[in-house]
N, C-alpha and C positions, 0 to 999 in steps of 0.2 A: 366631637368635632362635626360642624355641619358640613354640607355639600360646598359652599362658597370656603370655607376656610381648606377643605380637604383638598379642593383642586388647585388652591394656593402654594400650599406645601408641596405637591408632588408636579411642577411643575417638571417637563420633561428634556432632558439635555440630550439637541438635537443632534450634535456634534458625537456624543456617545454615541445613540440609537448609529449613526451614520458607521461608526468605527465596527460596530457590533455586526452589520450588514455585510460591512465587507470583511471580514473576521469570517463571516460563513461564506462568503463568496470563495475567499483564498481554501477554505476546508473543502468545500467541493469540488474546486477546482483539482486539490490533493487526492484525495478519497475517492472519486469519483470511477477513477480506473480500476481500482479493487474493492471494493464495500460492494452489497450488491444493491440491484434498482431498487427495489422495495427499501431499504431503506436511508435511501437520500429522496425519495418521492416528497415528501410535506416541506425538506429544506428545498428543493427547487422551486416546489411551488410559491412558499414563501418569500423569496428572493424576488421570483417573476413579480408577484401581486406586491411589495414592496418595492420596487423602483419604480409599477404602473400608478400605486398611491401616492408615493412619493412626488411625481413627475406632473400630479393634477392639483387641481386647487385645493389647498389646506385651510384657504379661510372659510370653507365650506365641511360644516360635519352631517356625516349621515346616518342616522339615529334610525333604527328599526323595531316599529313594533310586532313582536313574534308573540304567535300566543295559539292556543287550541281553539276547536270549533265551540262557539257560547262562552268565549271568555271577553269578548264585546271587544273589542281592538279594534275592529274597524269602527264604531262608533265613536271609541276613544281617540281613532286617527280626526274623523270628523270633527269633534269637539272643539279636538286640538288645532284644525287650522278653520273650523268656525264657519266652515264650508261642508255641503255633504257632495263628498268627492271622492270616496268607497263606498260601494253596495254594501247594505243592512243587508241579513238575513239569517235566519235560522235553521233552513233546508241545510246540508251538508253535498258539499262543498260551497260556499259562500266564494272566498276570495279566491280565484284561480293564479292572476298574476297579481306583480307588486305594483301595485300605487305610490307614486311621488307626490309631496307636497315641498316646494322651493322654496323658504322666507326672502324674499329679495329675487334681483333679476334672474329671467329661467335662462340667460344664454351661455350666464359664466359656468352654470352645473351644468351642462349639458353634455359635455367632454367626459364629465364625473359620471353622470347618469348612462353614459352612451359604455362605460367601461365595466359599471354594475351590472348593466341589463334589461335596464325597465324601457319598455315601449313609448315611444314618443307620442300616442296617444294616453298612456298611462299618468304621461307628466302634469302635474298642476303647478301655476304660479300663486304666492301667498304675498301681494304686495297689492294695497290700494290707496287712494288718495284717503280713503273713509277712516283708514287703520289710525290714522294720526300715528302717536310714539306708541301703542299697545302693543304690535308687533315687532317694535323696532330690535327690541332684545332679542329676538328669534333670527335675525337679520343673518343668512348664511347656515340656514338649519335646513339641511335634508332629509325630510320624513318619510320613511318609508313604512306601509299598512302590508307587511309578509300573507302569503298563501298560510292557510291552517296548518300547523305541522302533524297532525294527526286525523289529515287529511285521507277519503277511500282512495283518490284519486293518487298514485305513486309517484307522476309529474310533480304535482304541488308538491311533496316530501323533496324532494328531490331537487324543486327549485328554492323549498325554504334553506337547505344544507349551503345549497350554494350561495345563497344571497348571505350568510349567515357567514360566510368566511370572509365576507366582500367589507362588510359594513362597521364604521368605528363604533360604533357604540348600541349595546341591545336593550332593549324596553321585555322584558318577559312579562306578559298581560295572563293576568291569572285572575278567578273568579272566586268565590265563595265556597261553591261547592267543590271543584275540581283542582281548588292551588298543592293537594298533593298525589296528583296524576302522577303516576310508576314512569310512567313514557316520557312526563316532565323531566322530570329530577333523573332519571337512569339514564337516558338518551339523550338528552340536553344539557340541562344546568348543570350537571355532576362533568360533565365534559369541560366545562367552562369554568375548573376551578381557578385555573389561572390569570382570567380574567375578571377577578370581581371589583377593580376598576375600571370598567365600562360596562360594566351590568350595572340595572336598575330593574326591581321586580316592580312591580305593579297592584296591588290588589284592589279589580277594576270591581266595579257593584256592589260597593261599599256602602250605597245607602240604602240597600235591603238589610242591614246587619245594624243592630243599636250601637251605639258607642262603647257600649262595656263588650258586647260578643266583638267588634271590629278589632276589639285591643287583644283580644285573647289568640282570635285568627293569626291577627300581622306577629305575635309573639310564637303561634306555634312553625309560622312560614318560616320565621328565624332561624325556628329550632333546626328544621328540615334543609335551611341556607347552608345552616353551616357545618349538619352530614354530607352535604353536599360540597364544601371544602368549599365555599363561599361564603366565608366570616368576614364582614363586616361590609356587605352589600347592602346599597339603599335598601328597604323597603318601604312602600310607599302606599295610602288607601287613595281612589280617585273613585270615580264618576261620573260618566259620560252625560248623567242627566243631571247631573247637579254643578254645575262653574264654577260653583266656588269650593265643590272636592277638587280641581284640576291643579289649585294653587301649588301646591308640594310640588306635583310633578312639574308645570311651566319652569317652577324656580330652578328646579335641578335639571329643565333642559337649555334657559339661559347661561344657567352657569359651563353647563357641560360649552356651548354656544362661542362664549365670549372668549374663553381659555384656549379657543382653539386648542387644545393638546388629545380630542380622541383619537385623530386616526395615531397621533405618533404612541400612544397609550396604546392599543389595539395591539401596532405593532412590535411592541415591545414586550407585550404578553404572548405575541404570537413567539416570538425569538427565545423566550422563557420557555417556551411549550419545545419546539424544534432542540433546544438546546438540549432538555432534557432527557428525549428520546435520542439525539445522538450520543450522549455521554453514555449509553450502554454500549457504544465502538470504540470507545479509547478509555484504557486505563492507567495504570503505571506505567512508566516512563522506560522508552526502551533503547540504548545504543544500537549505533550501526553495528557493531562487532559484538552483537547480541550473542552471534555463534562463537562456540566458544571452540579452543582450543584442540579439544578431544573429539569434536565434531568431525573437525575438518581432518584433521590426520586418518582418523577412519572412512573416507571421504576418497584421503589422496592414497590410504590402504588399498582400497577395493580399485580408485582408478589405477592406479599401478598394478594392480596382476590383469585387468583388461588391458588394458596398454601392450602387456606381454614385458613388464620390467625385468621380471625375473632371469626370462629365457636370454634378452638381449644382456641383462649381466656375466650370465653363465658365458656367452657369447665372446665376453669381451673380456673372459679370464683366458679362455681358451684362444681368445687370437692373442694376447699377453704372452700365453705359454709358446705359441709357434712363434711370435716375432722375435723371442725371446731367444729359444733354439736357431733361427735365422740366425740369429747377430752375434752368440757366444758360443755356438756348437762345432763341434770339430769339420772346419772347411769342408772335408772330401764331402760331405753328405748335408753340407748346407742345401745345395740344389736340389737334392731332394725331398727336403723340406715343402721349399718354395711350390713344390708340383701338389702340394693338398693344399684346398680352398681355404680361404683363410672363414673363422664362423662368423667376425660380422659383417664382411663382403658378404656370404652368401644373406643375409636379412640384409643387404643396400644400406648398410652401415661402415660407420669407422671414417668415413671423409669427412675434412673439417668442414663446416660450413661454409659459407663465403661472408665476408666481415661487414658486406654491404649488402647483406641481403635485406629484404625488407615483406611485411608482411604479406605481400601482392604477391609477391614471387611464385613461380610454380616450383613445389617439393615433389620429386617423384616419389612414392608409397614405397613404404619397406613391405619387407617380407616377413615382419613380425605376424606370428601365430594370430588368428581373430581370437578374439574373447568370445569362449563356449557360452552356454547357457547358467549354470553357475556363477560364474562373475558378470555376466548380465543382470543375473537378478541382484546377487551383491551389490550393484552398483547402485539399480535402482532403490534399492534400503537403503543406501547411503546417502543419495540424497534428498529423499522423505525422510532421515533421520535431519537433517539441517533444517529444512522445513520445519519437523516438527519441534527441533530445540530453540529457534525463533520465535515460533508460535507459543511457547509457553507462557512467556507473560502478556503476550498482550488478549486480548477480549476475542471471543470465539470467531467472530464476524471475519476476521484479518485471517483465517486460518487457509479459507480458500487461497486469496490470494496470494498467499507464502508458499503454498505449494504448487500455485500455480507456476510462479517465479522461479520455483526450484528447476521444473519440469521443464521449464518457455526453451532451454536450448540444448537437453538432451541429446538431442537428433542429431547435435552437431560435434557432440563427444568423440565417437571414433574418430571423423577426422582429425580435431584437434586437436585428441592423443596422437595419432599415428605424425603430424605433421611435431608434434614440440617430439617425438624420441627423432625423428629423421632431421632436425634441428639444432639438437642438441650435443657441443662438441665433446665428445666423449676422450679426447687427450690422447689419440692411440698410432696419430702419426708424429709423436715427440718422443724421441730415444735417452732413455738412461746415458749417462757419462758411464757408470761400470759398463754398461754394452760394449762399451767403444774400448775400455782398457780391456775385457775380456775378451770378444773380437782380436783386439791387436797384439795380446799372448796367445791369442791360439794359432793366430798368422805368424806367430815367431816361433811356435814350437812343430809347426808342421814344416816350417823353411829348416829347422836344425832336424830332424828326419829328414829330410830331403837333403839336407847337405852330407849326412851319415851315410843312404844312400847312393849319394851318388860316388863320397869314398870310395865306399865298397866295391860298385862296379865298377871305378876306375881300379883300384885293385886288382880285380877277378881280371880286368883286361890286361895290365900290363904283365902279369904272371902267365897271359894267353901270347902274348907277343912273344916272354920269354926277357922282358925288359927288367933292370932292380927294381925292387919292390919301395914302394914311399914308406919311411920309415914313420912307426906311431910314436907318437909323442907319448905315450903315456906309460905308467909304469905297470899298470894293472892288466890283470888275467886278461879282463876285458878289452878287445879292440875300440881304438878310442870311437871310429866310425860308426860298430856295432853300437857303441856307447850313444851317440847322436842318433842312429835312427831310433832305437828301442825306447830314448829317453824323450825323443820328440812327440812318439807315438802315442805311447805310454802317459807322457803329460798332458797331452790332447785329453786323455780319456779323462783321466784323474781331475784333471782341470775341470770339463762338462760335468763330473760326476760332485766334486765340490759346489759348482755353481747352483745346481738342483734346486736343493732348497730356499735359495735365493728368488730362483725364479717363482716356484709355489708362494711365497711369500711376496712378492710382487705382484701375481696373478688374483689373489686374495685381496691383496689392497687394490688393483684394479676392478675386481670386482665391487667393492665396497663402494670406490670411486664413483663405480661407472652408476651406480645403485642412487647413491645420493643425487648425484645431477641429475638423474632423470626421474628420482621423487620428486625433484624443486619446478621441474620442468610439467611437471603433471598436477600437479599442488597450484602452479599457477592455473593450468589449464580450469581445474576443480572451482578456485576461487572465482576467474573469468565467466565460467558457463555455467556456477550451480551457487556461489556465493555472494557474487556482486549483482546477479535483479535482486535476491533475496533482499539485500542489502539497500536496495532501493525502494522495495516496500516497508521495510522499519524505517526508513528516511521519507516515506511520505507519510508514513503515522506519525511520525516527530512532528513534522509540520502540522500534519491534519490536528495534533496534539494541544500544538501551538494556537492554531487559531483558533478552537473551538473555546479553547481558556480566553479568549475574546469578544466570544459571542456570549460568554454565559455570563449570568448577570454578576454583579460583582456584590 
């Protein structure tokens, strides 16, 4: 396939290129707060110098001939626009800056040229009344004659790198002797493998070599092309001193010319190139609930004993057991009950919350125990271990960030534990129905002792007056009165001592109660401040996922 049929075929869909653009826009846009700088550096730049190409004249291509010192490119620039309008010479350094040559008016490239770099005294125009149609084919060709890239001078290196990222389409001018220079093919061409639709080699001083040695050269430059992972690159013989060697190349600079398609060709190898070094940051496919399960429970394990879950459980078996005692224990000695602290009053626990509270509110700080050193660090392993169960599938790069995410609201742990147990309504001002039926037998059996009582010493008194005695109703040994107090007394105790293990088994379920609420209560805190940034860096790798399946080529 020649150069006209080849540029036919791949003609380029701008509308893609266009989707592809912004595909890496949306990925940096994701990536950008966690991947690090060095490596979105070549997609930034990309983007910038693609909307700046994009944004200037496309019926204008800028074709640059790049080549070492004595491989005649500035003569070949000459040739080529039929003017000598780059300095000859063979002293080293020869070309310091870039030379322009315009085919057609210099005002429309100027924007172009002003964005490349080249000196406005550097500029030539290539259009005259004399050209008749010879140059008409060239009509919108901007040629550039690069600095030596193996140049002493480090500027000129320096400015060919740069003009070299700028320009759609490369002319690599090579010679006889030097077309397999190390610094060629290792430092340059091998770089550009992705580009070998806009490469064109050149082998310039082609009429110092016979026709059979020119065939055998351009076959081994081949060979050399395509170690260099540029298979199926022009190559081309010309000669600065001979016109009718230049044919080859004019023809495949009209064609390159008329197709306008270099610079969108350029950048669509560039997109190839960018895409490929970021697909080393995304891999397989990762959910938001990456963490799994066992993660987190060990998670809201370690935030529950800083929290101090444990002790505030123990807390709220033992206020179970007193409120307990309060409400079913033998009256006389309720009240003194009541005169020891109840344990989760003394930690600022055990009040319901209020039903309108909201998160602004101010919570006074309990008196739960601080989290020693111990479960400080337990915590901190727990969640570096979510970090690093996140991080397993995706690509090393993401790894900072996942930990960073983990870490981003540490600091604000303690409060948030301390504020969800002091939030949390642990159920300890709602009274059992049996409280109240056993409460109101003990109030009945201390009223029937007190009524036994009070027989009695009306008894003891009327027998003191000297008055008849109130006859006992009953038939037994026992006084019925004695009967009433001893049996009042007496079932009090029996009563409290029945209920006992009632209460241990309530105080047990309170425990357990009070346990789970304020796992749920810490488990959210856990997922809040160590689960959900996490969860928002697997959700911009999702995306960043997304888009880059966008940019790469299809």
């Amino acid at each position: 396939m020649n150069l006209i049929e080849k540029d036919k075929a791949d003609v380029m869909d701008v509308g893609g290129l266009a989707r592809r653009l912004e595909g890496l826009g949306r990925f940096l846009r994701v990536a950008d707060p966690y991947l690090p700088d060095g490596d979105l550096v070549a997609a930034h730049t990309l983007l910038e110098r693609a909307g700046n190409r994009l944004s200037l004249s496309l019926d204008h291509t800028v074709v640059a001939l790049a080549g070492s010192t004595g491989s005649g490119k500035s003569s070949l620039f000459n040739a080529l626009a039929r003017f000598k309008l780059s300095h000859v010479g063979v002293r080293r350094p020869t070309t310091g800056t870039a030379h322009a040559c315009v085919w057609g008016p210099l005002e429309p490239a100027n924007l172009l040229l002003d964005w490349i770099g080249v000196l406005p005294r550097q500029r030539f125009r290539r259009e005259s009344a004399l050209d008749g149609d010879d140059e008409a084919a060239l009509h919108g060709l901007v040629l550039l004659d690069l600095p030596d890239f193996d140049s002493v001078e480090q500027t000129h290196r320096l400015e060919v790198d740069r003009l070299l990222g700028l320009v759609d389409q490369i002319v690599w001018v090579v010679d006889p002797q030097k077309y397999g220079d190390r610094i060629l093919h290792q430092a340059y061409l091998s770089q550009f493998s992705s580009h070998a639709g806009i490469t064109i080699v050149v082998l310039n001083q082609a009429d110092r070599l016979s026709p059979s040695d020119t065939e055998v050269v351009l076959g081994d430059l081949e060979r050399l092309l395509e170690e260099d992972g540029l298979t199926g690159t022009p190559v081309l013989a010309s000669s600065a001193k001979q016109p009718g060697m230049l044919s080859d190349l004019r023809a495949a600079l009209e064609t390159t010319v008329a197709a306008r398609q270099a610079a969108l060709r350029r950048l669509a190898a560039d997109l190839d190139v960018v895409a490929g070094e970021l697909a080393t940051t995304i891999g397989p496919p990762a959910a938001e609930d990456e963490v799994d399960r066992a993660t987190v429970r060990q998670l809201a394990e370690a935030l529950s004993a800083s929290a101090g879950v444990p002790a505030v459980a123990d807390a709220a078996a033992g206020s179970y057991r007193q409120r307990a005692a309060a409400a079913t224990g033998w009256p006389l000695i309720r009240g003194l009950r009541r005169l020891r602290p109840d344990p989760l009053r003394r930690l600022h626990l055990g009040e319901t919350p209020k039903t309108d509270a909201i998160s602004t509110d101010i919570v006074p700080r309990t008196s739960v125990p601080r989290a020693d050193a111990a479960q400080q660090s337990a915590v901190a392993l727990s969640v570096r271990a979510v970090a690093t169960r996140a991080a397993a599938p995706l690509p090393e790069a993401w790894a900072p960030a996942l930990k960073a995410a983990a870490r981003s609201r540490t600091a604000d742990l303690p409060d948030a534990l301390d504020r969800a147990v002091a939030t949390t309504d642990l159920g300890t001002e709602r009274q059992p129905l049996w409280w109240r039926v056993a409460g109101g037998l003990q109030w009945a059996l201390l009223a029937t002792g007190l009524v036994g009582l009070a027989w009695l010493l009306l008894g003891y008194g009327l027998i003191a007056l000297g008055l008849p005695e109130i006859d006992d109703p009953s038939d037994t040994s026992v006084p019925m009165p004695t009967m009433l107090l001893l049996g009042g007394l007496l079932g009090g105790v029996l009563l409290w001592l029945l209920l006992k293990p009632l209460v241990e088994m309530g105080a047990r379920r309170a425990r357990r109660r009070t346990e789970q609420k304020l796992r749920a209560a810490v488990t959210d805190v856990g997922r809040s401040h160590v689960v959900a940034p996490v969860r928002e860096v697997l959700n911009a790798y999702a995306q960043a996922r997304e888009a880059l399946a966008a940019v790469r080529p299809e």
